[in-house]
N, C-alpha and C positions, 0 to 999 in steps of 0.2 A: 504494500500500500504506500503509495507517496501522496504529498502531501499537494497545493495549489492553492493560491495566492489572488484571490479576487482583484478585478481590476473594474474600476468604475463603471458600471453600464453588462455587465457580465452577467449573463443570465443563464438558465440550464442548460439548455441544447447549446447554447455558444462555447460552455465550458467542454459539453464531450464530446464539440468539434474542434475545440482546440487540443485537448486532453488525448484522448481516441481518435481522433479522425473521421468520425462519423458521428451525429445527433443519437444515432439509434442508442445510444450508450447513455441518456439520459438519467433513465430508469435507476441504472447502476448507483450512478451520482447519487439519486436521490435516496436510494436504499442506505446508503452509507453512511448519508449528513441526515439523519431526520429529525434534527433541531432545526434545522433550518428548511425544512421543508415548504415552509408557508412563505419564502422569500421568493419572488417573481425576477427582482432586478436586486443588484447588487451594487451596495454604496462603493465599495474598493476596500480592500484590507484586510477581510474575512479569509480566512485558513479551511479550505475542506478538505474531507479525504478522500483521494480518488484511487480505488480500489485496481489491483492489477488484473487486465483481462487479455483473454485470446483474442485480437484481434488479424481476422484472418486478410489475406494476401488478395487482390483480386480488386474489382471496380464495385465492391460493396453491395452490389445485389442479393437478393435474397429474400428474404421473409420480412412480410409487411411488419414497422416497426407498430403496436399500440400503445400510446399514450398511458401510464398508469393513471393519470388524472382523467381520462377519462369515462 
């Protein structure tokens, strides 16, 4: 697990496009931090923890990502 350092304006899916490489990985994120769960955008400065994952090879296709907030 490593750690990630909010940057002003930073919001879920932006983090596990930065984080992972792909949005699909949101879920993750949020599974992780669920103090912070209720946070939509993010002031700058907050520490979460971004969980290690297989993140496979390839043009990211695959199985429809669902929103857990859905």
């Amino acid at each position: 697990m490593t750690r990630y350092l909010c940057r002003a304006g930073d919001t879920w899916d932006l983090m596990a496009l930065k984080i992972y490489g792909d949005e699909r990985h949101t879920a993750t994120l949020l599974g992780a931090n669920p103090a912070m769960c209720g946070m939509t955008v993010f002031t700058g400065g907050e520490v979460i923890n971004a969980p290690d994952v297989d993140v496979p090879e390839g043009d990211g296709a695959g199985t429809p990502f669902k929103a857990p907030w859905k």
